[in-house]
N, C-alpha and C positions, 0 to 999 in steps of 0.2 A: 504494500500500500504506500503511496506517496503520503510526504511527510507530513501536510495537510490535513491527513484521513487521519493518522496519528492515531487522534481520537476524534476527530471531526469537530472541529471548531468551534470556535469559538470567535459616548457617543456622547453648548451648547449655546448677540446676541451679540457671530454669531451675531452675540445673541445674546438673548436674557438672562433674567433670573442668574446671572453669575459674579463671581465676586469680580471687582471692579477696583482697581487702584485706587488708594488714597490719593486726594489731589488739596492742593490748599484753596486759601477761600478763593472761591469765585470771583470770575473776570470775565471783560468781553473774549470771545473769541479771538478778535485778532492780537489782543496782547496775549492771550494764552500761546497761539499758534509764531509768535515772533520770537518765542523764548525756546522753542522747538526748532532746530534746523534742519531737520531730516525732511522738512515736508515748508518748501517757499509757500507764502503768503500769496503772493500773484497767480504761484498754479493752481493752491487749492481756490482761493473766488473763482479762476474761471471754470475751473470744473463742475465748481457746483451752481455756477449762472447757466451752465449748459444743461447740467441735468435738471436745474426748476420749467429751464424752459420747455426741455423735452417732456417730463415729467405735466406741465400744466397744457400742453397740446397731444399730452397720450401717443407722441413717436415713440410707438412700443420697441422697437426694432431700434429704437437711436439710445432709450434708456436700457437696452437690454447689455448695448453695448459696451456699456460706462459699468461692467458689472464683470468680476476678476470669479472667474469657476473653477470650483464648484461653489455656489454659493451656500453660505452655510446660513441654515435654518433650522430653529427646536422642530419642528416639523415634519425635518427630513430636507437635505441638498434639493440646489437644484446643479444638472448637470452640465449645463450649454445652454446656449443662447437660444434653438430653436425651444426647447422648453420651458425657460422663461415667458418667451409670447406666447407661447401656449397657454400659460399659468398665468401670466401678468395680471390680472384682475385678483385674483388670489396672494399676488407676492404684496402689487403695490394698492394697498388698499388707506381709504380716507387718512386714517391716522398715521400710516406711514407717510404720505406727501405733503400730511398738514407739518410733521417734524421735519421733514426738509427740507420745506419752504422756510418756515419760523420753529429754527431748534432754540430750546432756552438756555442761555448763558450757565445757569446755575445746573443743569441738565448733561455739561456738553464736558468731556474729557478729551484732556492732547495730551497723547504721551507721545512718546520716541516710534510705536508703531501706526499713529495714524490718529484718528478724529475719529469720537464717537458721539453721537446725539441720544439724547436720553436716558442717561445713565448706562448706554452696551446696546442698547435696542438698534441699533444702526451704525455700522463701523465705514469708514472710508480711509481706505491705506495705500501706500504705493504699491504699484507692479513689481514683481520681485520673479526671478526666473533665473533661470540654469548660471545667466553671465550676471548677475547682480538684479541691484534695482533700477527701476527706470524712475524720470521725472513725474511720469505720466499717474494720474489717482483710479483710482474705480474704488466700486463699491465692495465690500467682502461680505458684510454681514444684513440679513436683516429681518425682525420681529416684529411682528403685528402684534394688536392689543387680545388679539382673539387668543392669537400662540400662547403669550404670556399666560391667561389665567388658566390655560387647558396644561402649560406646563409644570403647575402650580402641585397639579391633582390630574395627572396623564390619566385619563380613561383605558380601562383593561383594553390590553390591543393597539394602543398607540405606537406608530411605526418610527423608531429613533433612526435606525441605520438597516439599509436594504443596498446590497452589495455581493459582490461574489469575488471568489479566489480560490483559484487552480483549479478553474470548472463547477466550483462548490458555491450556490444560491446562501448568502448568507444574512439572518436581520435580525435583529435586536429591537423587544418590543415590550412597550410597558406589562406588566402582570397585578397591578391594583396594589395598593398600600405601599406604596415608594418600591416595589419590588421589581424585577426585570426578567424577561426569560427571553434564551436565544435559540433560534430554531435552525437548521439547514438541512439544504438537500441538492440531491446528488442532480443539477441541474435546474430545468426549471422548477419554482416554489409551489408543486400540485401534489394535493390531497395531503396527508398526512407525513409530516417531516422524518428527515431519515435522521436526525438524533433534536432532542427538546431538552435543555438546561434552564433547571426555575432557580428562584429564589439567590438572581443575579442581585448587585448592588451597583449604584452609578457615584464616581469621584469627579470634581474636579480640581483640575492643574493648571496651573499658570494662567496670567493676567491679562487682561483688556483684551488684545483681538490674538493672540498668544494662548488662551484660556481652551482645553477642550475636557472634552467627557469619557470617562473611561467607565464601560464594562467589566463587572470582571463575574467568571461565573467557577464555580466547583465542582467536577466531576467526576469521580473515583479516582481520587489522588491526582488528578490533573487541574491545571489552573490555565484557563482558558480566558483570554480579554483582547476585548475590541475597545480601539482607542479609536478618537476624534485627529484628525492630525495637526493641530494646532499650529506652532509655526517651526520650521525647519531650516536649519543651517544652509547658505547657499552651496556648504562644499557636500551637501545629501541628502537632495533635494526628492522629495514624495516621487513615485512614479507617475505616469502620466494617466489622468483619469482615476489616481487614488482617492477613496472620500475617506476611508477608514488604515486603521491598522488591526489584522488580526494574528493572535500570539496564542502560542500553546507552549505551557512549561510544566516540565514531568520531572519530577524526583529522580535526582541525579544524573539528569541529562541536559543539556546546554537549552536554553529557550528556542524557540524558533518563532520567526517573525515573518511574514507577508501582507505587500500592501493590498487590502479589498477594492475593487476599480468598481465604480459605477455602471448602474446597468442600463446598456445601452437606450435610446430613448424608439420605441418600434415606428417606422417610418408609417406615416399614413396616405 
C-alpha cells in the first residue's frame, strides 16, 4: 500500500473568529499603513479604489481578479477564478462590500503581512510566489457575517476542508459540540467512506493572515492531521493547487506529510 493508505488519512478570516494581533490604540489607516513598509501607501489606495469601483458596478470577472487563490474561507476555499463568478453573490455579499467600501479605523489591523478590515474578516496582502513578493495586492481572505455566526456553533456536517491526495477524496467536517470527524475514500466521495475518524479537535496557529486551523484526529495509535497552510517560507513554497496539508504519524516511525490539492472545479 502506498504511504498514504498507511492508514488512510487523515483546517480559519481567512478569516474569522481567530486570534488576531495585539495592535496599539487606534489610528487612521494611513498613519497605521506608513509605519509598515512592506506594503507602499500609493499601491495599497489604488488597489483598493479599483476594487470599490469594480466591486460597486459588480465587474464580477475584474473583482475576481484582485483575489490571490485559493481563497481562504471558514466555509470552505474557493479555488480559481472561474468559481468565484460562479459563487460571487455568495462570497461578496452586502456586509462584505459595505466593509470595503467604509472599513472602520478602530476595526482595521496592519501588520508586516498585509491589511485586514474588521478585526480578520477581510485580509488584503501582497503576491508572494516561487521568486518572492510582488508590489502588486489582492485579496486573501474573506468572511461574511453569515460565516461568522455558523462558525461560532458549525452545524453537524459543516464542510471545513474537501481535498484529495494521492488519488484519496479527503474532508474534514464539523460533528456537533466543537467536535470534528474526517472521512475518505478511495476516489470519488460516494456512499459510505472507506475509513471515518470522530471525535477530531481543531487548533489554531499563528497570527493575522499567517493564522490557520489544524485537525488533528486519533486512530489506533496513529495520529492523523490536516493543516490549513497558513503562510510559507519563499525557499518551500505549498504545491501548486495545495489548500491543505495532510500528515500521518505512527509510533516510531518518521511523520509523513502530503500536500491535499483542490478538487478540481467540473467544467459545465
Amino acid at each position: 500500500m502506498r504511504r498514504a493508505r498507511l492508514v488512510l488519512l487523515s483546517l480559519l478570516v481567512l478569516l474569522l473568529g481567530r486570534p488576531t494581533p495585539a495592535r496599539s490604540q487606534p489610528t487612521d489607516l494611513e498613519s497605521q499603513l506608513r509605519q509598515i513598509p512592506r506594503i507602499e501607501l500609493s499601491v495599497f489606495e489604488q488597489f483598493l479604489a479599483q476594487l470599490r469601483s469594480d466591486l460597486a458596478a459588480k465587474r464580477r470577472a475584474a473583482v475576481c481578479g484582485a483575489i490571490i487563490f485559493p481563497l481562504r474561507r471558514w466555509s470552505g476555499d474557493i479555488a480559481d477564478r472561474n468559481e468565484c463568478v460562479r459563487r460571487y453573490d455568495e462570497i461578496f455579499t452586502t456586509d462584505v462590500v459595505q466593509t470595503i467600501a467604509k472599513p472602520q479605523s478602530d476595526k482595521t489591523i496592519v501588520t508586516f503581512e498585509g491589511v485586514a478590515f474588521d478585526d480578520g474578516k477581510i485580509w488584503i496582502v501582497k503576491r508572494c510566489g516561487d521568486s518572492g513578493c510582488k508590489e502588486d495586492l489582492g485579496l486573501q481572505t474573506i468572511n461574511n457575517d453569515r460565516e461568522l455566526a455558523e462558525i461560532s456553533n458549525p452545524p453537524a456536517g459543516h464542510l471545513f476542508v474537501n481535498c484529495q491526495v494521492l488519488g484519496t477524496r479527503v474532508q474534514v467536517a464539523a460533528a456537533g459540540g466543537n467536535a470534528y470527524v474526517l472521512r475518505t475514500w478511495e476516489g470519488k466521495p460516494e456512499g459510505k467512506p472507506d475509513l471515518a475518524i470522530g471525535g477530531g479537535t481543531a487548533d489554531v496557529e499563528g497570527t493575522g493572515a499567517c493564522s490557520h486551523t489544524i485537525w488533528t484526529f486519533h486512530h489506533k495509535g496513529v495520529v492523523v492531521s490536516v493543516s490549513e497552510l497558513g503562510c510559507s517560507p519563499d525557499s518551500n513554497p505549498p504545491a501548486k493547487n495545495a489548500v491543505a496539508l495532510f500528515s500521518v504519524e505512527v509510533e516510531h516511525l518518521p511523520p509523513t506529510s502530503e500536500f491535499c490539492e483542490a478538487i478540481p472545479t467540473p467544467r459545465r
